[in-house]
C-alpha positions as CSV (number, residue, x, y, z in Angstrom):
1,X,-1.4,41.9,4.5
2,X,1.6,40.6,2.7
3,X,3.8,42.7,4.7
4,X,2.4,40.9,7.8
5,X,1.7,37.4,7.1
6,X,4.1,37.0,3.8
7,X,2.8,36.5,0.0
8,X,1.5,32.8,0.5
9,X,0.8,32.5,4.0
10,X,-1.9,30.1,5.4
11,X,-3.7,32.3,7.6
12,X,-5.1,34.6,4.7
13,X,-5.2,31.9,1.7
14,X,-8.9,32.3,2.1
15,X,-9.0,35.9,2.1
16,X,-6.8,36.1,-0.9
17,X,-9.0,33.5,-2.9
18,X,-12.0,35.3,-2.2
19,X,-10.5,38.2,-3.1
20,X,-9.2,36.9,-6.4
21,X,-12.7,35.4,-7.0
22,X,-14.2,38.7,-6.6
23,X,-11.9,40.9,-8.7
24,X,-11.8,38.1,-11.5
25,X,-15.7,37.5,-11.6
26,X,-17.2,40.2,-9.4
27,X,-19.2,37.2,-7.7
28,X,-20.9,38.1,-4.1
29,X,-18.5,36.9,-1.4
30,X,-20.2,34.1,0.1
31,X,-18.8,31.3,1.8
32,X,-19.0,28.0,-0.5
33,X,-20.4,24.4,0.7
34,X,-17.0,22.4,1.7
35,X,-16.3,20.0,-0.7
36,X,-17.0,16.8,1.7
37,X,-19.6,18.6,3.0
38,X,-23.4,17.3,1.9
39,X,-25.9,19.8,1.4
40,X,-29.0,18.7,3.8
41,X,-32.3,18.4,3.1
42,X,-34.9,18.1,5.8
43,X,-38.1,17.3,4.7
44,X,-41.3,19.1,6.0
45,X,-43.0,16.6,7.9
46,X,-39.8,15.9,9.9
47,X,-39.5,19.2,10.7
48,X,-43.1,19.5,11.6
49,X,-42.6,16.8,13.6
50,X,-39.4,17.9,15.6
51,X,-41.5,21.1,16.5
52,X,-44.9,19.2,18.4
53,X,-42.3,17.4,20.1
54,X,-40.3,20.8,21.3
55,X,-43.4,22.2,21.6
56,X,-44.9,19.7,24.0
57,X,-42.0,19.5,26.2
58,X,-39.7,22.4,25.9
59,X,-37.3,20.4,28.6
60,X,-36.8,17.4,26.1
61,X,-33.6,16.2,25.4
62,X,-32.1,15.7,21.4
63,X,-31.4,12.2,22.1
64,X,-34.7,11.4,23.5
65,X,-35.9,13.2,20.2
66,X,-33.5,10.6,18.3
67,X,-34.8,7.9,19.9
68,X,-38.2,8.8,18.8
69,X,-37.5,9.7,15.4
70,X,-34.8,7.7,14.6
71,X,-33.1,10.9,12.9
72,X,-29.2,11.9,13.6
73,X,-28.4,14.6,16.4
74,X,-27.2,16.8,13.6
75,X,-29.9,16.6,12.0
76,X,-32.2,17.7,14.9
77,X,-29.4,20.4,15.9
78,X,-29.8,21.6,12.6
């Protein structure tokens, strides 16, 4: 790799850090939340609730969904 992309290039920092990681620590290679990035929590019941709508009308949009639940799109993507 270094031959291709140079000894601190971009492209591979993440490769390399993983790697690093791995042959410091032996961890498993998994990807790690972002920093800015909040871990989310969806409760059961709106869950539960996102599914009789789906399941009533397969054809329904998110934001009618939204509308309804008054949850974010992201959160009904998710």
């Amino acid at each position: 790799m270094k031959a291709v992309y140079g000894e601190y290039s971009l492209c591979c920092s993440s490769v390399v850090e993983w790697r690093n990681r791995f042959i410091e620590r032996f961890e498993l290679l998994e990807n790690d939340a972002w920093p800015r990035e909040a871990y989310r929590i969806i409760p059961p019941e709106i869950i539960e609730k996102v599914n009789v709508l789906v399941l009533d009308n397969l054809r329904i949009p998110v934001d009618k969904i939204h509308r309804l639940l008054g949850i974010s799109v992201a959160t009904i993507m998710h």
